[in-house]
DOFI-247176 format. One record per residue (C-alpha): x negated, z negated, y negated. Coordinates in pm, whole numbers. Last residue first. Layout:
BEGIN
+--------+--------+--------+
|      X |      Z |      Y |
+--------+--------+--------+
|      X |      Z |      Y |
...
+--------+--------+--------+
% end
This chain:
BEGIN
+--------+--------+--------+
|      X |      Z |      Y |
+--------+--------+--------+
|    317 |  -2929 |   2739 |
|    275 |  -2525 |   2822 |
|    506 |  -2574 |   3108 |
|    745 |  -2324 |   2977 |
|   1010 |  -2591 |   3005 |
|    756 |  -2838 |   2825 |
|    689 |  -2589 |   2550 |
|   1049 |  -2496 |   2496 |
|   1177 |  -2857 |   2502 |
|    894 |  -2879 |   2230 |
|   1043 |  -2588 |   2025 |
|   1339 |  -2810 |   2051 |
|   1269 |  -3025 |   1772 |
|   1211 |  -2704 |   1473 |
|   1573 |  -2618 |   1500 |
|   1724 |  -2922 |   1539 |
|   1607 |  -3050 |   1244 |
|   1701 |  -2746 |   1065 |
|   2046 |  -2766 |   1215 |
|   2073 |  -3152 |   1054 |
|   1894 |  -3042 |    711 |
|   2176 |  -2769 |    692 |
|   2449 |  -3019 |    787 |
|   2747 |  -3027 |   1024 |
|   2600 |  -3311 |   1236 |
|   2618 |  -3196 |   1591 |
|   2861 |  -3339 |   1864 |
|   2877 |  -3004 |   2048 |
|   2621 |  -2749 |   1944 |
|   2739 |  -2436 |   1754 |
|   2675 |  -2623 |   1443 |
|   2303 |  -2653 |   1483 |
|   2110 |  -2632 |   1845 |
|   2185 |  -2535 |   2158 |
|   1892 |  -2485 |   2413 |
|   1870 |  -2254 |   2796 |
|   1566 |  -2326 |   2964 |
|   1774 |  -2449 |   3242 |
|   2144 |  -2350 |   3253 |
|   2276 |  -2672 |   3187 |
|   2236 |  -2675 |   2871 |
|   1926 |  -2829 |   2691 |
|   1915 |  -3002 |   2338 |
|   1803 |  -3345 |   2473 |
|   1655 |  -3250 |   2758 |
|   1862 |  -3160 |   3130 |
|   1754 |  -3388 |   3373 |
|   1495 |  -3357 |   3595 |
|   1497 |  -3278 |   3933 |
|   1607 |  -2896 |   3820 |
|   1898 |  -2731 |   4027 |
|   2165 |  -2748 |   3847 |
|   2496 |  -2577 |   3947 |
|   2780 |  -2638 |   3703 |
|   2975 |  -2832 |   3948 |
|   2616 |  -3071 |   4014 |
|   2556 |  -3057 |   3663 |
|   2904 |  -3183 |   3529 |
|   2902 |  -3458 |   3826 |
|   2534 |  -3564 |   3682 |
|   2672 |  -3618 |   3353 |
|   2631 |  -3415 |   3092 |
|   2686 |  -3507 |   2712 |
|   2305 |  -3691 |   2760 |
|   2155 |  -3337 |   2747 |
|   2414 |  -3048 |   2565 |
|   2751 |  -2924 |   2565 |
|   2796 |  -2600 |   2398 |
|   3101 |  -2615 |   2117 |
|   3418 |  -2424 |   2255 |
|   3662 |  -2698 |   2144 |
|   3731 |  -2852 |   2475 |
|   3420 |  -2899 |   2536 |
|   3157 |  -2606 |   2650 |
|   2956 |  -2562 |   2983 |
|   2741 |  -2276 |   2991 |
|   2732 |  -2132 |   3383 |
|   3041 |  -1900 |   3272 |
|   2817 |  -1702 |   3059 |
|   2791 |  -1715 |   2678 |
|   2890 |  -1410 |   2510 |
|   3224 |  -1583 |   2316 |
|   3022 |  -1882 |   2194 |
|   3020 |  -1860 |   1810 |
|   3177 |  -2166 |   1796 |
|   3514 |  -2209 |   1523 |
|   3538 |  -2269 |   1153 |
|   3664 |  -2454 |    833 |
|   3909 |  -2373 |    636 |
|   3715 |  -2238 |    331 |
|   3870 |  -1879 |    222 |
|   3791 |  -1721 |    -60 |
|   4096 |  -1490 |   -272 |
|   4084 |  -1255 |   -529 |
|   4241 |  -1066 |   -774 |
|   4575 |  -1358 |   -810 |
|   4918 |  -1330 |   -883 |
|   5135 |  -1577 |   -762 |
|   5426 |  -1512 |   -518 |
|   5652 |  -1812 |   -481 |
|   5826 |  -1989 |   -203 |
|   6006 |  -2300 |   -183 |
|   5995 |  -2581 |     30 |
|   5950 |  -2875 |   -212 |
|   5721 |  -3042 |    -26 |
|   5561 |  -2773 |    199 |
|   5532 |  -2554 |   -124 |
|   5506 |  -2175 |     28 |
|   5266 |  -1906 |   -123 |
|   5286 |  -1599 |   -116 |
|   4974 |  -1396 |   -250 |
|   4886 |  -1192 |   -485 |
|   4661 |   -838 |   -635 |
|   4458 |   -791 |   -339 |
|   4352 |   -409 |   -391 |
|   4451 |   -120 |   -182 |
|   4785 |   -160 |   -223 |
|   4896 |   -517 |   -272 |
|   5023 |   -875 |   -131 |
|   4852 |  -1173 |     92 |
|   5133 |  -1379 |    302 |
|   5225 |  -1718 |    406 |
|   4946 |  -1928 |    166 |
|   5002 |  -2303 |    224 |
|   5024 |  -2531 |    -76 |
|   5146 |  -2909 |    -74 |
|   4914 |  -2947 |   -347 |
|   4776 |  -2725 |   -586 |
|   4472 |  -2790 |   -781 |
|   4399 |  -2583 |  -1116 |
|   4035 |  -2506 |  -1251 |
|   4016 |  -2393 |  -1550 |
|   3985 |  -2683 |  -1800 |
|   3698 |  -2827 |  -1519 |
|   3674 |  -3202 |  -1515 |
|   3936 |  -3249 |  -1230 |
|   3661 |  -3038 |  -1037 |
|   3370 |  -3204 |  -1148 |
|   3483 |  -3566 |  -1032 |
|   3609 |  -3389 |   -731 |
|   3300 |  -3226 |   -629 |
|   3107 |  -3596 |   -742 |
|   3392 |  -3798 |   -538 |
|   3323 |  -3553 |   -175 |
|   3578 |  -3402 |      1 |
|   3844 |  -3426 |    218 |
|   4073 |  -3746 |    201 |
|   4022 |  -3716 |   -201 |
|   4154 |  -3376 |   -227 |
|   4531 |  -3459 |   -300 |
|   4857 |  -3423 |   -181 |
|   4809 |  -3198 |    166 |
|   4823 |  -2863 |    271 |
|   4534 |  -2737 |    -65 |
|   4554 |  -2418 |   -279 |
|   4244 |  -2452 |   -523 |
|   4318 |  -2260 |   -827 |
|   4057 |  -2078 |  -1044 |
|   4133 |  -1944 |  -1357 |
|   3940 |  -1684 |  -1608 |
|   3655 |  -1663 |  -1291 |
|   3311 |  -1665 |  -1389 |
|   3173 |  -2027 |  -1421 |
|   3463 |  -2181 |  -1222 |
|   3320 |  -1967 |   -938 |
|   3071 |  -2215 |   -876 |
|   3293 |  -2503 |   -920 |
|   3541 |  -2355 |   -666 |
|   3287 |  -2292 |   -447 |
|   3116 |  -2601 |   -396 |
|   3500 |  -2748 |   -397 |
|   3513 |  -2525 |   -104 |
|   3221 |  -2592 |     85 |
|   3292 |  -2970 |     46 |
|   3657 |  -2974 |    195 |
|   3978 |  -2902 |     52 |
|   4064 |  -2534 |    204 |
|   4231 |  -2214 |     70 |
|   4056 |  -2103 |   -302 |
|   4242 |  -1871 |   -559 |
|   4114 |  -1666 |   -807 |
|   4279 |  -1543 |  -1184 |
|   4010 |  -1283 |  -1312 |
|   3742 |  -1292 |  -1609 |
|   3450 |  -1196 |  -1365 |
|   3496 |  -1245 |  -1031 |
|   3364 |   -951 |   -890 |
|   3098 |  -1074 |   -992 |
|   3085 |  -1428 |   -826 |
|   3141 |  -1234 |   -475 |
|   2774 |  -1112 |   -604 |
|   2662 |  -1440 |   -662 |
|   2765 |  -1581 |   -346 |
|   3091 |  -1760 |   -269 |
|   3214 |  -1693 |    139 |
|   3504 |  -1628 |    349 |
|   3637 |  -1338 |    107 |
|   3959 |  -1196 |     83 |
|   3960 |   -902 |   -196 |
|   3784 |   -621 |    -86 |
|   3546 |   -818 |    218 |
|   3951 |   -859 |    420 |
|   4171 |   -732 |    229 |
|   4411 |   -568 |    515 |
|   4249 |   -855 |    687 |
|   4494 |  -1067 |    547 |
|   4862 |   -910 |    623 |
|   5001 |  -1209 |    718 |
|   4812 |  -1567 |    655 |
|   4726 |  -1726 |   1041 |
|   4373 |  -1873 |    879 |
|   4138 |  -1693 |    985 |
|   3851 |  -1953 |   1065 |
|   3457 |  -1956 |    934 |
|   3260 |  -1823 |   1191 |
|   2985 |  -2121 |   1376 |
|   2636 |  -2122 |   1475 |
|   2471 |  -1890 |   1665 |
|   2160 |  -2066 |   1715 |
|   2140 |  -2060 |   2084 |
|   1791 |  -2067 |   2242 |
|   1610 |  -1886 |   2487 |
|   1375 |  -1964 |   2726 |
|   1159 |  -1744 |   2948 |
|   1319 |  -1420 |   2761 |
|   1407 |  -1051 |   2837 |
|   1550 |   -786 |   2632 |
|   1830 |   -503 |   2733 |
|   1940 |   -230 |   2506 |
|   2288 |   -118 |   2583 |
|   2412 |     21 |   2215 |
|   2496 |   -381 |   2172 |
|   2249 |   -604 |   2263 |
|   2181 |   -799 |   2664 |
|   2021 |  -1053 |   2745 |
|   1835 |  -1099 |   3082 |
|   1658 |  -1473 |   3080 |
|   1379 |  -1516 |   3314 |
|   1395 |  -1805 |   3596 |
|   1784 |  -1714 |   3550 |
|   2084 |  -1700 |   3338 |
|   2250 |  -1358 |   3215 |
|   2327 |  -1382 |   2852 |
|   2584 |  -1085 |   2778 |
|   2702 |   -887 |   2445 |
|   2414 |  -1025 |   2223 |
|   2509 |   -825 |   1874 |
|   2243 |   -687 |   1628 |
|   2299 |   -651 |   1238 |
|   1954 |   -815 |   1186 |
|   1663 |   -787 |   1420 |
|   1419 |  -1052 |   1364 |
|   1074 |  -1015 |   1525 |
|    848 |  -1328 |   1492 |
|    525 |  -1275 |   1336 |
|    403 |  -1617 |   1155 |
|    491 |  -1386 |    814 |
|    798 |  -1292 |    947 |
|    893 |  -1677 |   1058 |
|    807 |  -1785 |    665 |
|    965 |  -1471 |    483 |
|   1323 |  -1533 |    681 |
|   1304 |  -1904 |    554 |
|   1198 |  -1810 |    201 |
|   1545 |  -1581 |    223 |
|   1743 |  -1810 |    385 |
|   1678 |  -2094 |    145 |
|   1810 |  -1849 |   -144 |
|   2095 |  -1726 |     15 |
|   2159 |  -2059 |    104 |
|   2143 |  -2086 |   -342 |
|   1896 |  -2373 |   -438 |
|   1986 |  -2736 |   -572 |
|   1835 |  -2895 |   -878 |
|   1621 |  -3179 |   -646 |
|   1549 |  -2917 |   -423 |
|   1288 |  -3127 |   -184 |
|   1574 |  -3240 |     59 |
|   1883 |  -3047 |     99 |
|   2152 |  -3226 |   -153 |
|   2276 |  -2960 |   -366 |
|   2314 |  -2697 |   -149 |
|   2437 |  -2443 |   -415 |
|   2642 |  -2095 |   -366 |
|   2632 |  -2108 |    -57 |
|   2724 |  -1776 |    151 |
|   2372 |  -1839 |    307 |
|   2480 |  -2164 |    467 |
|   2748 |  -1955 |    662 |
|   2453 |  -1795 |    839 |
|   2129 |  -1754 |    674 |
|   2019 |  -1371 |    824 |
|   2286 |  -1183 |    814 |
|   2517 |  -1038 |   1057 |
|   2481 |  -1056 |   1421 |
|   2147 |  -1193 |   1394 |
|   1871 |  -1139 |   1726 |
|   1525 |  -1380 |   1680 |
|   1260 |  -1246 |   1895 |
|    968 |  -1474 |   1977 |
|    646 |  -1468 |   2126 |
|    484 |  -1823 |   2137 |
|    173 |  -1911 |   1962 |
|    237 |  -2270 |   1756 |
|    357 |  -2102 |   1442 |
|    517 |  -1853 |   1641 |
|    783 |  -2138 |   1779 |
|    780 |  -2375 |   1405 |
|    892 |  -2049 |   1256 |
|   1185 |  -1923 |   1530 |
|   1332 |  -2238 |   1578 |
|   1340 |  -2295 |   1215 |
|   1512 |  -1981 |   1153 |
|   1819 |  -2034 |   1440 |
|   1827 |  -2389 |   1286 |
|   1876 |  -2238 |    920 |
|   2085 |  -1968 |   1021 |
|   1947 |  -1648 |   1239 |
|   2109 |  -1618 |   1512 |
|   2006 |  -1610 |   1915 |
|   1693 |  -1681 |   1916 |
|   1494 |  -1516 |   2224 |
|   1179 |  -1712 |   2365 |
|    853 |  -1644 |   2536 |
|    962 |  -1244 |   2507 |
|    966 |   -980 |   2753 |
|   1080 |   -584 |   2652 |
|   1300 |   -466 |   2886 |
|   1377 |   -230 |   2565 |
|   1167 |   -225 |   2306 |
|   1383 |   -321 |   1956 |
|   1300 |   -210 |   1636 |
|   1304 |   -506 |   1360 |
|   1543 |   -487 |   1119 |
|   1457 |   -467 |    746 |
|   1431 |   -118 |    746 |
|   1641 |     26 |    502 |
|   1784 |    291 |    730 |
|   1793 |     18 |   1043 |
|   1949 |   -227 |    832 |
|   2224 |     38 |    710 |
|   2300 |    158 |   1018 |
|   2308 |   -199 |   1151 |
|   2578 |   -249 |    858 |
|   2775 |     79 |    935 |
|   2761 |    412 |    769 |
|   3017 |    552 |    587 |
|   2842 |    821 |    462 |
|   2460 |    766 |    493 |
|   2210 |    967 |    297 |
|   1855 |    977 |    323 |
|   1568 |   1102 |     70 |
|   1545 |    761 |   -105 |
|   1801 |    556 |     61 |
|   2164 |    711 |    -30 |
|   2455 |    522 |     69 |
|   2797 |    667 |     42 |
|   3133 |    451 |     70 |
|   3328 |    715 |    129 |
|   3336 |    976 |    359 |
|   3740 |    952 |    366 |
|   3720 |   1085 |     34 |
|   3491 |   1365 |    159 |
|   3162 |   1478 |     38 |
|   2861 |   1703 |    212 |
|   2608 |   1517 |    -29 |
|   2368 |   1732 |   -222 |
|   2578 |   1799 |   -443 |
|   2534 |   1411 |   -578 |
|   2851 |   1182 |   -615 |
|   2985 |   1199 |   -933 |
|   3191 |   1457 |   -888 |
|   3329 |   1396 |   -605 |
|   3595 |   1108 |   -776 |
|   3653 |    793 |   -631 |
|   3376 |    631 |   -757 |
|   3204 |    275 |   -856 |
|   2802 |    389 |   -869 |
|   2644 |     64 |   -715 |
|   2262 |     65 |   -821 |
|   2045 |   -110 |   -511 |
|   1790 |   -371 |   -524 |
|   1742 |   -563 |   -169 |
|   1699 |   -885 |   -169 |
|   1900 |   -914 |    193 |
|   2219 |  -1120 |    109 |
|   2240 |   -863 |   -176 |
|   2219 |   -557 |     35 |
|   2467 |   -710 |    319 |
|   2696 |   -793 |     26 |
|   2677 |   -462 |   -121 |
|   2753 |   -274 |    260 |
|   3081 |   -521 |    281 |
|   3190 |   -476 |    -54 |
|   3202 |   -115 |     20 |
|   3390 |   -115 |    348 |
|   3627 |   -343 |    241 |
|   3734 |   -203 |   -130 |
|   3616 |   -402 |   -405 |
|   3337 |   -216 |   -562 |
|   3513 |    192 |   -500 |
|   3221 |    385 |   -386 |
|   2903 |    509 |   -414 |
|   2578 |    355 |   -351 |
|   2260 |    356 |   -468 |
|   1863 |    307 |   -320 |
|   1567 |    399 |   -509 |
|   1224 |    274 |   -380 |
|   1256 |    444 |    -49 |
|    944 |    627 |    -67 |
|    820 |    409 |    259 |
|    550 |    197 |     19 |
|    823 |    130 |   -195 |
|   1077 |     33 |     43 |
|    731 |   -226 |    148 |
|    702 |   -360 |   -187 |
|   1087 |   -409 |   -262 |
|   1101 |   -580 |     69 |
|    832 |   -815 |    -27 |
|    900 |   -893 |   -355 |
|   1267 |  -1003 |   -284 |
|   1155 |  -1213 |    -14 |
|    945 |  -1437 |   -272 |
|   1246 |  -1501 |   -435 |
|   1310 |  -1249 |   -792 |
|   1627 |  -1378 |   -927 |
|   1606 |  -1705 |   -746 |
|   1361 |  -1909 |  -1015 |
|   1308 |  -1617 |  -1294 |
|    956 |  -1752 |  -1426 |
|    809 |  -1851 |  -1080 |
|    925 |  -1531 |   -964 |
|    717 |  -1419 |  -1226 |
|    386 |  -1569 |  -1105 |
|    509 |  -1475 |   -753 |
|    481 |  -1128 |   -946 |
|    180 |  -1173 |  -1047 |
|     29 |  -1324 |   -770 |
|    150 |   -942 |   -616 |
|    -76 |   -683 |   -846 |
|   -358 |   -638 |   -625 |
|    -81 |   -521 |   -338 |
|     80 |   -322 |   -611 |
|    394 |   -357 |   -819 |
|    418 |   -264 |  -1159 |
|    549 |   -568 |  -1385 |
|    854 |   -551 |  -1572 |
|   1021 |   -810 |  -1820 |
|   1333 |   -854 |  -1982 |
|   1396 |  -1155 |  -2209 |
|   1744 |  -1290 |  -2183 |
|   1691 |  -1669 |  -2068 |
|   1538 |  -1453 |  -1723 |
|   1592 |  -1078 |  -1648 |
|   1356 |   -916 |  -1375 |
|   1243 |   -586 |  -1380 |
|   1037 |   -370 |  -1105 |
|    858 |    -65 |  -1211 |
|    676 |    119 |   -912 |
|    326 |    145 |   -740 |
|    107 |    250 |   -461 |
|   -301 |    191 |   -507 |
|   -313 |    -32 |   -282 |
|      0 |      0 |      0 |
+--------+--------+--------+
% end
């Protein structure tokens, strides 16, 4: 890359700046991401290098900004660092010539020389290149499955001490912490940071120690054994000596009618900056009454013209935090609702209200609102596991003192010892963060995970 450059800008307390960027060039830049806090993370500067270094320094897409399939493909891109320029279309002219276009073709991505219509989010990973390639029957010392703050931990504190790993993400890389919009109380950020944010310096950290993340991959099928047989959508098969399940937890539909007609242009289930956006001088509406959402009601507070937080019960005080709520009832435009329950999300192409049913008084009223984000909690991520897993009633995976010698025996262990802490029982295969039964729904709880069973992992590779 020496000798390569390009003009990146960053915007901090209004003064624009731009520095070229070259390999000689790059303490500058962590000089200026220094200056900018989470404008420019470390992350940021790496991607942007290497696109650069690939002739894929310009990247825009077309489309309509809150439809699905286009908010979808600019989340992605923002969850990932990487700069794009959104051209909001619905017209052929203004997409290039060069593009064969069609309405139904819409969104379109172009990536330096390359142009995707319609394309889908591995599509788009694999055209940016910020998934790794996959070798199939390739064999790995251990496979992480997601890549959330326990999933990432895992995967740094494993190639930091020498083991081969592959880390597989569905989606994004940072989970549902990433769709924070603060985590105020994670150790060491005494001012908060963004999970998108965290995720991105945790991402940086297990690349630079050399695992292999592939983002925007499924796991369709764990098969258990000595080695571990895995296989990723489009058929590719892996293999790993241990592996370890990170997958976390997806946040809950709630049973609303005709939501994921909206669903990513209009509905969201997270509150990042870019959701923020789209925000911008419009009436919003929050479901749920727990942390995450006042987080995101506050947040959103700061762009929205009104926000109001639809809640079941009579207040918010059996749910969440005092501070949220002290800040909340502080807010001039922030509204809670009581008794609320959304029955039905309205519009054309665009969310423009919802139904909404008083469990009180019962009536019904349809309120107008651009947007709304969803925070009702969530379910396992557990669907691919095999039978031998054993989950409670819930669907979380069971783990190490939870199972009791008649749970092994019926479940078919075979190891003199029992299972560790943070082991199934399938041998060699770990749970840790939310999709773990009895775990402490907390980033620095899934992080802590995360890095303590890397020494399961030695001692079931026999390395310890």
């Amino acid at each position: 890359m020496a000798g390569r450059g390009a003009m990146v800008s960053g915007r901090a307390k209004g003064v624009t700046r731009t520095i070229k960027v070259t390999t000689e060039r790059l303490k500058d830049l962590l000089a200026l991401e220094a200056e900018l806090g989470e404008i420019l993370p470390t992350s940021f500067i790496v991607r942007r290098m290497r696109m650069i270094a690939e002739n894929q320094g310009e990247v825009t897409l077309y489309g309509v900004a809150e439809e699905a399939e286009t908010a979808n493909i600019r989340t992605f891109l923002a969850r990932q660092g990487v700069p794009y320029t959104l051209v909001e279309t619905e017209r052929p002219s203004q997409v290039p010539s060069h593009v064969d276009w069609e309405r139904d073709a819409l969104p379109v991505l172009i990536i330096g020389n390359e142009t995707l219509c319609k394309p889908t989010i591995r599509e788009v990973a694999e055209a940016i290149g910020i998934s790794a390639d996959i070798e199939d029957g390739q064999t790995y010392d251990v496979a992480v499955l997601g890549a959330g703050p326990a999933g990432l931990a895992a995967a740094v504190y494993a190639t930091s001490e020498g083991l081969s790993v592959i880390v597989i993400e569905a989606l994004v890389p940072g989970g549902q912490a990433g769709t924070s919009s603060r985590i105020e109380n994670y150790l060491g950020f005494p001012t908060g940071i963004s999970g998108q944010g965290l995720a991105g310096r945790a991402y940086l950290q297990a690349t630079k120690f050399g695992a292999e993340i592939a983002v925007a991959r499924q796991v369709e099928r764990v098969k258990c054994g000595e080695v571990y047989s895995l296989r990723l959508d489009g058929g590719d098969m892996i293999k790993a000596r241990a592996v370890i399940i990170a997958t976390g937890a997806v946040y809950r539909e709630p049973p609303i009618e005709n939501l994921e007609a909206f669903t990513g242009g209009g509905v969201h289930y997270g509150a990042s900056y870019l959701e923020a956006q789209l925000c911008k001088q419009k009436d919003i509406a929050i479901v749920g009454g727990g942390n995450s959402a006042g987080q995101a009601t506050i947040f959103l507070a700061g762009f929205a013209r009104q926000v109001k937080m639809l809640i079941r019960g009579k207040s918010l005080a059996s749910s969440m935090s005092s501070y949220l709520i002290e800040r909340i009832e502080r807010s001039p435009n922030i509204e809670v609702l009581s008794n609320s329950e959304v029955k039905r999300a309205n519009g054309g192409r665009k969310l423009q209200s919802l139904t909404v049913f008083n469990n009180r008084k019962q009536t019904t009223q349809d309120i107008d609102f651009a947007h709304l984000f969803v925070f009702i909690g969530a379910v396992p991520a557990t669907d691919f596991l095999p039978d031998q897993v054993k989950l409670d009633e819930k669907g979380f995976v069971l783990t190490g003192d939870q199972l009791d010698k008649n749970c092994l025996d019926s479940y078919g262990w075979k190891e003199e010892r029992r299972p560790f802490h943070l082991e199934t029982t399938c041998p060699g295969l770990l749970a840790v963060g939310d999709v773990r039964s009895g775990s402490i729904k907390r980033v620095a709880s899934a992080v802590g995970e995360g890095s303590v069973c890397v020494q399961y992992v030695h001692r079931i590779l026999g390395n310890a």
